[in-house]
C-alpha positions as semicolon CSV with decimal commas, in nm:
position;residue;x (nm);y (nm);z (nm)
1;X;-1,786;0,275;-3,083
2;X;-1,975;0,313;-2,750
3;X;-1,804;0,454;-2,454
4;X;-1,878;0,177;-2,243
5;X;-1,848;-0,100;-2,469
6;X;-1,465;0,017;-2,534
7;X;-1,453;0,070;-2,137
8;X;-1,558;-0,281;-2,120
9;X;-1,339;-0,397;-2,380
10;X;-1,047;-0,257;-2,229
11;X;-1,099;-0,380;-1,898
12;X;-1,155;-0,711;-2,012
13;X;-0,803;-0,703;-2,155
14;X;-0,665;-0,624;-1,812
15;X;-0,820;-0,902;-1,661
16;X;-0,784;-1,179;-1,967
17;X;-0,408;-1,064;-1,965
18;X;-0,346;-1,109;-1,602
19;X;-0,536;-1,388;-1,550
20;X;-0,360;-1,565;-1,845
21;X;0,018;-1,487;-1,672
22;X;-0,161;-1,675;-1,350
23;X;-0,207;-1,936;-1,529
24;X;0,120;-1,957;-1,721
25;X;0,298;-1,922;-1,390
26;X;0,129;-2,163;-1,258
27;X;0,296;-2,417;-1,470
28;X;0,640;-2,260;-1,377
29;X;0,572;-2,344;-0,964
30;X;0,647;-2,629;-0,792
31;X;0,757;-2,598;-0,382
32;X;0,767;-2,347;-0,139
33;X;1,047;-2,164;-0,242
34;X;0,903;-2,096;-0,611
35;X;0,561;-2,038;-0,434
36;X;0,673;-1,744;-0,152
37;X;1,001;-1,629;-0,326
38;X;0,997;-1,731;-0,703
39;X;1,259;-1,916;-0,733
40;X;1,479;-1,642;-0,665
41;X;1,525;-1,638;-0,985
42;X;1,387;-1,239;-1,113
43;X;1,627;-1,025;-1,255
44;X;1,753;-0,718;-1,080
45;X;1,544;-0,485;-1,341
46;X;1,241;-0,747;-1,343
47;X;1,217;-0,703;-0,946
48;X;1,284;-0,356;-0,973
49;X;0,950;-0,312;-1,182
50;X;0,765;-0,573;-0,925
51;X;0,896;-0,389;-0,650
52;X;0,756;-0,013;-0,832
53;X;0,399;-0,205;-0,893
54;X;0,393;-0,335;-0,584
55;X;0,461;0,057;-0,401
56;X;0,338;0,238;-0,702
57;X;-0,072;0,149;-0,581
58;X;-0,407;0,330;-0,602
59;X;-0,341;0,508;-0,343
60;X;-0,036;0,674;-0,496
61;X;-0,251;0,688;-0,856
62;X;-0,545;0,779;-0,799
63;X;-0,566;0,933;-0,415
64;X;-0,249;1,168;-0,448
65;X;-0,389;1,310;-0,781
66;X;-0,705;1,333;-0,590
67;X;-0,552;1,499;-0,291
68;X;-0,343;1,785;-0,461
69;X;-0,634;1,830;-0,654
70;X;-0,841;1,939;-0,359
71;X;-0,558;2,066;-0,125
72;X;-0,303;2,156;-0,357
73;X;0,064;2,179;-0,135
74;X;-0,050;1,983;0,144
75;X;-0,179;1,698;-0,065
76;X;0,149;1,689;-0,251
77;X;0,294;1,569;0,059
78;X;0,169;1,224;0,036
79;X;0,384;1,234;-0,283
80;X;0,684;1,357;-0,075
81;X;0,637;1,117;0,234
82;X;0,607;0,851;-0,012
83;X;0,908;0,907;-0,183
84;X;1,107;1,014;0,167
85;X;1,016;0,675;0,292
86;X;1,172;0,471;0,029
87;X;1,488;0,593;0,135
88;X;1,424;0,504;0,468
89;X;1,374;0,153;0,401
90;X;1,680;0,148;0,183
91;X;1,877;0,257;0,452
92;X;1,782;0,131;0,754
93;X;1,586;-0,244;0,674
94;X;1,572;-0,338;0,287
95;X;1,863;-0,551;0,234
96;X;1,995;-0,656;0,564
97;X;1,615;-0,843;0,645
98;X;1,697;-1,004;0,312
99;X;1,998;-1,125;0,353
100;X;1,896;-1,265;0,746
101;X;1,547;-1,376;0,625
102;X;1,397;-1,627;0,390
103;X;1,036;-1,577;0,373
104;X;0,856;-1,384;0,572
105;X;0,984;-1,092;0,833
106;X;0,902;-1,312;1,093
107;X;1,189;-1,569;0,986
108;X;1,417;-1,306;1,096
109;X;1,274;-1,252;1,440
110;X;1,250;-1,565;1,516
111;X;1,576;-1,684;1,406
112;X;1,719;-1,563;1,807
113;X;1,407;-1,519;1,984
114;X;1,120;-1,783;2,083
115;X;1,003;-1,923;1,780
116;X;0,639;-1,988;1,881
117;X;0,495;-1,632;2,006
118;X;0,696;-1,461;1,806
119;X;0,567;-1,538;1,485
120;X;0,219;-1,593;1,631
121;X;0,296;-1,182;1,683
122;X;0,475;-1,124;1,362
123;X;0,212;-1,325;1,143
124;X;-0,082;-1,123;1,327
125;X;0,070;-0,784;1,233
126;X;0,131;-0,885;0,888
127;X;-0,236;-0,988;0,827
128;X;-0,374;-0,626;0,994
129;X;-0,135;-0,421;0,778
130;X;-0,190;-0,633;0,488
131;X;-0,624;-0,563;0,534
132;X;-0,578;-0,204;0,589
133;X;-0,421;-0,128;0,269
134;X;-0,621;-0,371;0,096
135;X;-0,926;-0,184;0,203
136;X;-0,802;0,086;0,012
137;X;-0,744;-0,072;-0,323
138;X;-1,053;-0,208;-0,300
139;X;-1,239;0,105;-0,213
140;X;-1,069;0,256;-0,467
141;X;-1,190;-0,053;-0,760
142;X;-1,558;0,034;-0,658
143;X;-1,576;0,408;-0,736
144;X;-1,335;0,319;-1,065
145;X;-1,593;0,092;-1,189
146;X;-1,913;0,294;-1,140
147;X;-1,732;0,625;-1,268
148;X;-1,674;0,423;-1,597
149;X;-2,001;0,251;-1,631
150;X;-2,155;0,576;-1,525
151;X;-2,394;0,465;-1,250
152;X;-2,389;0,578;-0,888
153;X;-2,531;0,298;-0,753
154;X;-2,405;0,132;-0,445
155;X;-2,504;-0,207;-0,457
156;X;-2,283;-0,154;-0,826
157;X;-1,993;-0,073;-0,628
158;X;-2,026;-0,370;-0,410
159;X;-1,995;-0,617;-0,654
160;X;-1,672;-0,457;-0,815
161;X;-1,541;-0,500;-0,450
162;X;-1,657;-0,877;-0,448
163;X;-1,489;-0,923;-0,831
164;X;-1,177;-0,727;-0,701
165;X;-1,165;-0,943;-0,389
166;X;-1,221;-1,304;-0,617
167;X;-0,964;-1,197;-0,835
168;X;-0,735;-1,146;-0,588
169;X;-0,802;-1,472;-0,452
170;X;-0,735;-1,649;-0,747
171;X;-0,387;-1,447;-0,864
172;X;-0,246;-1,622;-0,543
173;X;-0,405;-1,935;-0,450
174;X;-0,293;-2,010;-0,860
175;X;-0,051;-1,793;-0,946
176;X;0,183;-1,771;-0,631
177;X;0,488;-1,534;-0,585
178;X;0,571;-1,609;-0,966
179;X;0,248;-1,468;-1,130
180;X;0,176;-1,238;-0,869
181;X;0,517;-1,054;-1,012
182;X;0,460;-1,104;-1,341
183;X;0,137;-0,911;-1,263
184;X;0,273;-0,664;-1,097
185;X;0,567;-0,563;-1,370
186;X;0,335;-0,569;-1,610
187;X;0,098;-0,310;-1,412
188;X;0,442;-0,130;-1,366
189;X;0,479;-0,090;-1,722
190;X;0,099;0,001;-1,770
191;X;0,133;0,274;-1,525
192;X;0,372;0,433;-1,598
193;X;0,346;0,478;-2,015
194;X;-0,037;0,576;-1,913
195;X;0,068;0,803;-1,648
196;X;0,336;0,994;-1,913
197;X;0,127;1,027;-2,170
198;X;-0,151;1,212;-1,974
199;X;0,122;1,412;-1,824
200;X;0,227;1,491;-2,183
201;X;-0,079;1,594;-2,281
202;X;-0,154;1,820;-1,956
203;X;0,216;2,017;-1,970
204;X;0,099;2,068;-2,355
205;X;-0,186;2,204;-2,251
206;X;0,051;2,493;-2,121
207;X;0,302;2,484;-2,357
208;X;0,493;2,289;-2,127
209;X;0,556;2,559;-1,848
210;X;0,527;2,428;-1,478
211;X;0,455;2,754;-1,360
212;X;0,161;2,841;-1,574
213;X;0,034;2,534;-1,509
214;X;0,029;2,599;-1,107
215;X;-0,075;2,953;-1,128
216;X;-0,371;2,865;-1,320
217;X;-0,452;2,534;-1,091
218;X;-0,379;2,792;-0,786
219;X;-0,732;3,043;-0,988
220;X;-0,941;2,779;-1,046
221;X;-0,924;2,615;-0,707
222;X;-1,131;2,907;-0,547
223;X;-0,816;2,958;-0,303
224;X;-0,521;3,180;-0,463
225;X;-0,199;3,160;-0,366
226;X;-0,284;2,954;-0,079
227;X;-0,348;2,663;-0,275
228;X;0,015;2,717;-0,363
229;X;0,147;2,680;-0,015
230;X;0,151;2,480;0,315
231;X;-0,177;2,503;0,543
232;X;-0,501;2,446;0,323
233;X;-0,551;2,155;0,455
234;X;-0,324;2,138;0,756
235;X;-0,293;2,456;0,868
236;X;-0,562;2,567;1,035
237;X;-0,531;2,514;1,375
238;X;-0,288;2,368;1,607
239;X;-0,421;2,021;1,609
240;X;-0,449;2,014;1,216
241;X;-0,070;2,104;1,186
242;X;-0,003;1,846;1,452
243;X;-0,216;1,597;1,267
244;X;0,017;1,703;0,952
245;X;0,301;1,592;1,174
246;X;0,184;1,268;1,217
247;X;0,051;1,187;0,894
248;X;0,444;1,274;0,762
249;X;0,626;1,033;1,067
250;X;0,396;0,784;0,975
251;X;0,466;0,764;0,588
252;X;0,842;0,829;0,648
253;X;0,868;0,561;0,850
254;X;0,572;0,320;0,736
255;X;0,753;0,156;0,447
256;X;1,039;0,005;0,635
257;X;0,753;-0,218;0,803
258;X;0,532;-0,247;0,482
259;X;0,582;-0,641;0,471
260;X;0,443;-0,701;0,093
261;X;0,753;-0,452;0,009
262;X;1,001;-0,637;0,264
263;X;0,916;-0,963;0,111
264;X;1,006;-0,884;-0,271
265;X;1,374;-0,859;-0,117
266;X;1,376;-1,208;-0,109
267;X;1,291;-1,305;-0,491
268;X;1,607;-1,220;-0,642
269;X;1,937;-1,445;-0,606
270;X;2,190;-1,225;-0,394
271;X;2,203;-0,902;-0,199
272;X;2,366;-0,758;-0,497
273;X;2,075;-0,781;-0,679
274;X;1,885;-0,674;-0,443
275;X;2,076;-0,381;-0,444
276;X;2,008;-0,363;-0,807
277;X;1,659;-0,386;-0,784
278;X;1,652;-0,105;-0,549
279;X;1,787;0,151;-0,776
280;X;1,569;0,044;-1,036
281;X;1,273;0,104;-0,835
282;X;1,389;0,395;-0,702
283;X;1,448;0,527;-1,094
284;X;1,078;0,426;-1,132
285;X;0,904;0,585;-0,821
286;X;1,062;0,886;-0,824
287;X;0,982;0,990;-1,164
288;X;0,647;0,854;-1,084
289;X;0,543;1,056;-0,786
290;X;0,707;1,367;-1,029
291;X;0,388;1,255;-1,254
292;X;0,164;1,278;-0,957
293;X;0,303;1,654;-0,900
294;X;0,084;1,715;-1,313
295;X;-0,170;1,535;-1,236
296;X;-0,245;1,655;-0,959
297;X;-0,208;2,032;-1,009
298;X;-0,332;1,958;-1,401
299;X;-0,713;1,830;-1,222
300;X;-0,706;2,175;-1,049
301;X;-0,670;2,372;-1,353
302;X;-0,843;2,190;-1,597
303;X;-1,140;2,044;-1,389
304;X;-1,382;2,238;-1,231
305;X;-1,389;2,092;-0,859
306;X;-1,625;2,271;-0,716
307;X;-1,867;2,212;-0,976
308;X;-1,771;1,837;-1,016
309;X;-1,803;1,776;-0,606
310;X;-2,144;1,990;-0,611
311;X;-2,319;1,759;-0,923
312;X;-2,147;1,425;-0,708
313;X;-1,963;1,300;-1,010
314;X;-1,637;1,414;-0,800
315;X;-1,676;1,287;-0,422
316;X;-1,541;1,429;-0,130
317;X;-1,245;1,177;-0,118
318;X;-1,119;1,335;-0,484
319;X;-1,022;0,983;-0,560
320;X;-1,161;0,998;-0,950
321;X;-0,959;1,328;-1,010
322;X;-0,741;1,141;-1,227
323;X;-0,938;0,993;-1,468
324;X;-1,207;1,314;-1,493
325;X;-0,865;1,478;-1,585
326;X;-0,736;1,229;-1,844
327;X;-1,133;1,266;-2,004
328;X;-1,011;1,627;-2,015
329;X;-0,750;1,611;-2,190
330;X;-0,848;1,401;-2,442
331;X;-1,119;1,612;-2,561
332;X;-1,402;1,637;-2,307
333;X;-1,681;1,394;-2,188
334;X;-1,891;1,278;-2,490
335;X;-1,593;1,285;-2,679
336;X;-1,444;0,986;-2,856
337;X;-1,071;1,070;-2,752
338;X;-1,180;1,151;-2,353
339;X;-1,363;0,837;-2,400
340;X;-1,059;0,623;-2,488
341;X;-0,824;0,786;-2,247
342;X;-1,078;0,794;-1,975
343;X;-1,098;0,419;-2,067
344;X;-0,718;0,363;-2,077
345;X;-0,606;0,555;-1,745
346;X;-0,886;0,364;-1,567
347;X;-0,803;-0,040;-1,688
348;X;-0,458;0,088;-1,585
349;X;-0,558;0,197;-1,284
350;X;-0,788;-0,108;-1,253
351;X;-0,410;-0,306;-1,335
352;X;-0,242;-0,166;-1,038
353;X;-0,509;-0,285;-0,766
354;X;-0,535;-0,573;-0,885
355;X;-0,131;-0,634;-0,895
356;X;-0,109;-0,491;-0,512
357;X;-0,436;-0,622;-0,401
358;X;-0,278;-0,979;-0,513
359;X;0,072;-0,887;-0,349
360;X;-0,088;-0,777;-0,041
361;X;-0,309;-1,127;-0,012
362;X;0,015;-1,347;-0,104
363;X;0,222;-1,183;0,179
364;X;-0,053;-1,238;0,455
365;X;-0,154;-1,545;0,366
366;X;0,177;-1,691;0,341
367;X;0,285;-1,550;0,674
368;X;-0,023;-1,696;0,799
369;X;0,062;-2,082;0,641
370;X;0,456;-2,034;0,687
371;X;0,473;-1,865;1,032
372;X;0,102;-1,975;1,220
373;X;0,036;-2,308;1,076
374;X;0,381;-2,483;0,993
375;X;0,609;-2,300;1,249
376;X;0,346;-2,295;1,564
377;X;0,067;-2,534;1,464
378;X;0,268;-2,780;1,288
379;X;0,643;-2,711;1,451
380;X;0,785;-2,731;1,118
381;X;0,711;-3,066;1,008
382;X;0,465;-2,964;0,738
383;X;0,499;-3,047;0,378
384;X;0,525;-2,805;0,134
385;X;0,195;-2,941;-0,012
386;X;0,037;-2,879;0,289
387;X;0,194;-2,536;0,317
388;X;0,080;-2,382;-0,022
389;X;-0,261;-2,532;0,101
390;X;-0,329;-2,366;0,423
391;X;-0,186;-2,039;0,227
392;X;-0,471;-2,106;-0,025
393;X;-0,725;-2,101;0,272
394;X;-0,593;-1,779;0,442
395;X;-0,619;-1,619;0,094
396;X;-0,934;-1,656;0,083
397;X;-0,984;-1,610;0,408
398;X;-0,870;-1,315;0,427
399;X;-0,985;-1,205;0,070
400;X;-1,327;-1,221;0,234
401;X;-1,240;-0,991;0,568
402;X;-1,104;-0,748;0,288
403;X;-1,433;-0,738;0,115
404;X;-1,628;-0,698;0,425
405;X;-1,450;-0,396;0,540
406;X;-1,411;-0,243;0,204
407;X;-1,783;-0,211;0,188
408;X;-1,842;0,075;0,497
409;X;-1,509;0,245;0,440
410;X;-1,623;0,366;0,046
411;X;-1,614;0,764;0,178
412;X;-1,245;0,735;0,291
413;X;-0,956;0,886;0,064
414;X;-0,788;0,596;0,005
415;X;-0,431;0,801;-0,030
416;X;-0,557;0,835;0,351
417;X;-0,637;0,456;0,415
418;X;-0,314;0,370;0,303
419;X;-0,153;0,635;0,574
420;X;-0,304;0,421;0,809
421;X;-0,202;0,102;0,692
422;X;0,136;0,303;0,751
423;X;0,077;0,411;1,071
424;X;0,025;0,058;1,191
425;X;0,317;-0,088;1,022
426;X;0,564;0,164;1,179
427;X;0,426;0,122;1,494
428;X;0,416;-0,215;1,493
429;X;0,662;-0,379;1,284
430;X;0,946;-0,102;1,228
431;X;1,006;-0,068;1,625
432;X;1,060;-0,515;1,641
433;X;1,303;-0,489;1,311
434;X;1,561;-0,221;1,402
435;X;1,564;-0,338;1,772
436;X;1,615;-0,715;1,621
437;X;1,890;-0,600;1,396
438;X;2,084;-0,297;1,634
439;X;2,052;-0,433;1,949
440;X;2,206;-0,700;2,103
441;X;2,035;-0,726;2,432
442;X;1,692;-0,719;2,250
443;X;1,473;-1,041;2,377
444;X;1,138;-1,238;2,319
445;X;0,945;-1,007;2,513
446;X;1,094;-0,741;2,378
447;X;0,918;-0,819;1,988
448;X;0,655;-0,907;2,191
449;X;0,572;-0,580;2,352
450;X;0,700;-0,379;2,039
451;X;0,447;-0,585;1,788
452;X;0,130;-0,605;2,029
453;X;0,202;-0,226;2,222
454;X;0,198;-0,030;1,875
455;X;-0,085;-0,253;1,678
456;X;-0,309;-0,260;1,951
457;X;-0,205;0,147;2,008
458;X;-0,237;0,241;1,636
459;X;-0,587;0,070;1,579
460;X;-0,690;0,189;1,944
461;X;-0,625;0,595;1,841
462;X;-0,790;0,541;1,502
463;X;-1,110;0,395;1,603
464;X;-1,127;0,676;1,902
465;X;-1,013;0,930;1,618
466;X;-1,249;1,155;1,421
467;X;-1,166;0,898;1,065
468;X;-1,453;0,635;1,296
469;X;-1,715;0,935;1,447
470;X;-1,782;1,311;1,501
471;X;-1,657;1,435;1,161
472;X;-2,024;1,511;1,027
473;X;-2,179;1,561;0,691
474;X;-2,004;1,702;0,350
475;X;-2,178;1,950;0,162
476;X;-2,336;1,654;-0,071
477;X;-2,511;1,523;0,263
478;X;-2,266;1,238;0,279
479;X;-2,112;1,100;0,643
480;X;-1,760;1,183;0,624
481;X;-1,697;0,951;0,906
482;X;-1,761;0,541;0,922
483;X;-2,024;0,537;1,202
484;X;-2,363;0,690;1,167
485;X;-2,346;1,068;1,275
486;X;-2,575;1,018;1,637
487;X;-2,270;0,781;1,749
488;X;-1,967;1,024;1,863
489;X;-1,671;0,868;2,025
490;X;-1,337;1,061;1,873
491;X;-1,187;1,196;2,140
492;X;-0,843;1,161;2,006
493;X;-0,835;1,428;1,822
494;X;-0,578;1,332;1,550
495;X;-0,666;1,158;1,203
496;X;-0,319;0,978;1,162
497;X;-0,239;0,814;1,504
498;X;0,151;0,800;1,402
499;X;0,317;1,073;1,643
500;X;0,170;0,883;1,953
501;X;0,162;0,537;1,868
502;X;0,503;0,536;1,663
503;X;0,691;0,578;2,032
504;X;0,463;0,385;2,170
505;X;0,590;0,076;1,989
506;X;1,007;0,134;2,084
507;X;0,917;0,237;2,484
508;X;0,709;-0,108;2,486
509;X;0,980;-0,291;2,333
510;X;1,255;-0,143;2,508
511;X;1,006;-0,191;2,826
512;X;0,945;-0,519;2,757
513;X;1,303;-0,566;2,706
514;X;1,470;-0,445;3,010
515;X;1,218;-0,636;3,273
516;X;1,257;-0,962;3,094
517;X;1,493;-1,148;3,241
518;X;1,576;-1,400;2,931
519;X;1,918;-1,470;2,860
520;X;2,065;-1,294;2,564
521;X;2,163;-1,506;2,294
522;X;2,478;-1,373;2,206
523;X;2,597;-1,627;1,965
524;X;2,304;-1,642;1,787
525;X;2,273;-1,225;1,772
526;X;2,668;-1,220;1,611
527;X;2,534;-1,493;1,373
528;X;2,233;-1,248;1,221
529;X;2,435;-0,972;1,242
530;X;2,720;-1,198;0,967
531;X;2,421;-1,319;0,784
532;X;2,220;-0,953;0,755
533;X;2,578;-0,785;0,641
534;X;2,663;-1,048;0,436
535;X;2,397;-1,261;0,303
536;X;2,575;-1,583;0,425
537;X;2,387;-1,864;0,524
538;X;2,020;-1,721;0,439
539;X;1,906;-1,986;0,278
540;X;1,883;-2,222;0,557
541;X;1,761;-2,019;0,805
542;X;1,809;-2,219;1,117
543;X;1,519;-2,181;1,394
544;X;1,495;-2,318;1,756
């Protein structure tokens, strides 16, 4: 059989199968409580799968493998700042905002604060994080698509974005929070059985010893030992090991203000199976981002890199690493078995954007229909009807913006444009959360501050930061930055804008805090504090 007929084939099946759970959830939805939450009613080990698909993205897949490919140690740190991070949210966020929220992190906030600006804040922050990792599934759909149909062409990769971004569109505005699960635990399951079997096949490779398998990725990288250990990447210079810094705060604490994580707290029944879930998905990413660790190192010593980046069919992001390596291992390009797994590991990954891109869209737009448009706009007397409408609109709506921006940012690592989408979240939604939950005296200014101080400081460093201008050309000729080379603005000279604007976002809500001079609600502080240890009362969240 052709290679790109069965590429086409297989990819179809992706898409047929996911689209056909959209449509059978669809049936299964009726009201706003199956349409944002699900019912409630997935199983601890069900929404521990949704949970791994929805953290388990391209980024993690394809833009780790890509990144310890090229930088060996220092690009395994992604792996390590993902995992790191789970914990953090765990700890510190997961179950007490489910247990004191009901749909979107903004119910929580708002429950003893202003209502109106709150959200308005809340909602706002939601939608940026939510575009800045979509931007990087999307990214990473394009330069899938063309690898397998084996074109370069970038008007090609435009119109995978534009498919990637309809799709996405339709998983939510059909499927809601019900099929956009089901999607996602099937992708779960996808992932991970394609991800062990080329990690199989690369440890056999060596006769299934680790270190063999390193040494010989740390020859063929062109760097020795050093590929082995920290500083390839980051260790050049002072700013570069700063820059590491950052990038590691940021991932660390980025996932405790992911919101398309936060809300998959709230689709099971009780905090205990929340709890439940959580190990679960903990079981899952772990031993996933241990798959990353082969994968990785495996594309070093069984690719050539330099030769791949030199001929262009390996781009300076490394972001098709993994699927070059599963080619590999299944017996070479022009072969029928690196045809099939090329084939396989690339409608997987093709599965996993698709099940984040359409977690990503449901979380914004809902926050944007349940928090903008009934809350402010509508002051709560909207219909549920008219709810799942308006979260139909911003779905596309925002589908579009996604699309838009995907299109310029194509030369980006997208392991790195999901760092940023990190960046922004701590900065911005992490600071508002623990302050809401830990401290009593915490006010509407306070969020305020917090939300607006570390967005508006996050986006501010990166577009001033060498990721927008100054970076230059790649060997290949290829603008490493976004703007055209003549345009030079980066004088912050840090990639990841984390170590600043991280801080930033407490001192402005602790600023914003102290020289407010709103009365505390002290009552209504003791009554989150019951609900977020206990659970009690969650469902009716009560708002003012």
């Amino acid at each position: 059989m052709d290679d790109q007929v069965l590429t086409t084939i297989l990819f179809l099946a992706v898409v047929a199968l996911t689209v056909g759970i959209t449509f059978w959830a669809s049936r299964q939805t009726s009201g706003t409580n199956d349409f944002y939450a699900g019912g409630r009613s997935f199983s601890p080990v069900q929404n521990g799968l949704a949970i791994g698909g929805d953290y388990m993205s391209a980024a993690s897949f394809l833009g780790i493998s890509g990144a310890i490919a090229l930088s060996g140690y220092d690009g395994f740190l992604y792996s390590i700042g993902f995992l790191v991070a789970w914990l953090v949210a765990l700890l510190l966020v997961a179950e007490m905002l489910r247990n004191s929220g009901r749909y979107t992190m903004a119910d929580q906030l708002a429950f003893r604060m202003r209502q109106r600006p709150v959200r308005m804040a809340a909602a706002t922050s939601t939608v940026v994080v939510s575009i800045f990792y979509l931007l990087a599934q999307m990214v990473g759909a394009g330069a899938l698509v063309a690898l397998l149909l084996g074109v370069d062409d970038q008007a090609v990769k435009n119109i995978v974005i534009f498919g990637v971004g309809a799709l996405m569109i339709f998983y939510v505005t059909v499927g809601g929070m019900k099929g956009t699960t089901w999607v996602q635990i099937v992708k779960a399951v996808l992932l991970m059985t394609g991800s062990a079997l080329i990690v199989v096949l690369v440890l056999a490779k060596f006769d299934f010893n680790l270190s063999e398998l390193l040494g010989t990725a740390a020859s063929n990288s062109g760097a020795g030992q050093a590929f082995l250990e920290p500083g390839l990447k980051y260790g050049a210079t002072a700013t570069s090991k700063i820059d590491f810094i950052s990038l590691g705060i940021a991932l660390v604490l980025g996932t405790a203000g992911l919101p398309h994580i936060l809300i998959r707290f709230y689709t099971v029944p009780t905090s205990r199976d929340a709890r439940k879930s959580v190990l679960w998905a903990i079981g899952l990413i772990g031993t996933f981002y241990l798959f990353t660790l082969v994968l990785g190192f495996g594309a070093a010593a069984l690719l050539d890199i330099p030769g791949l980046r030199e001929s262009g069919e390996l781009d300076a992001s490394g972001n098709l690493a993994a699927p070059l390596l599963a080619e590999a291992v299944g017996g070479g390009a022009g072969s029928t078995g690196g045809a099939i797994l090329l084939a396989l590991i690339a409608a997987v990954a093709f599965a996993t954007i698709l099940a984040v891109v359409a977690g990503l869209t449901l979380t914004s737009s809902a926050s944007v229909a349940h928090d903008i448009y009934n809350s402010v706009i509508k002051k709560g007397e909207a219909s549920e009807e008219e709810e799942i409408k308006v979260t139909r609109y911003a779905a596309a709506g925002i589908g579009l913006v996604a699309i838009l921006l995907a299109i310029p940012a194509q030369s980006l690592n997208i392991a790195f444009l999901v760092a940023l989408a990190f960046a922004v979240a701590a900065s911005a939604n992490l600071p508002t959360i623990i302050y809401n939950m830990f401290w009593r005296r915490f006010n509407t200014r306070g969020a305020l501050w917090s939300i607006y101080g570390g967005l508006i400081s996050s986006i501010g460093l990166v577009i001033f930061s060498p990721v927008v201008s100054g970076k230059g050309l790649d060997p290949t000729g290829k603008n490493l930055s976004l703007l055209p080379t003549s345009i030079d603005i980066s004088w912050f000279p840090l990639e990841n804008p984390g170590i600043v604007s991280i801080p930033l976002g407490f001192l402005f809500g602790y600023l914003g805090t102290i020289t407010s001079k709103e009365p505390t609600a002290e009552d209504r502080y003791t009554e989150l504090e019951v609900r977020a240890l206990t659970g009690a009362g969650s469902e009716k969240m009560i708002v003012h």
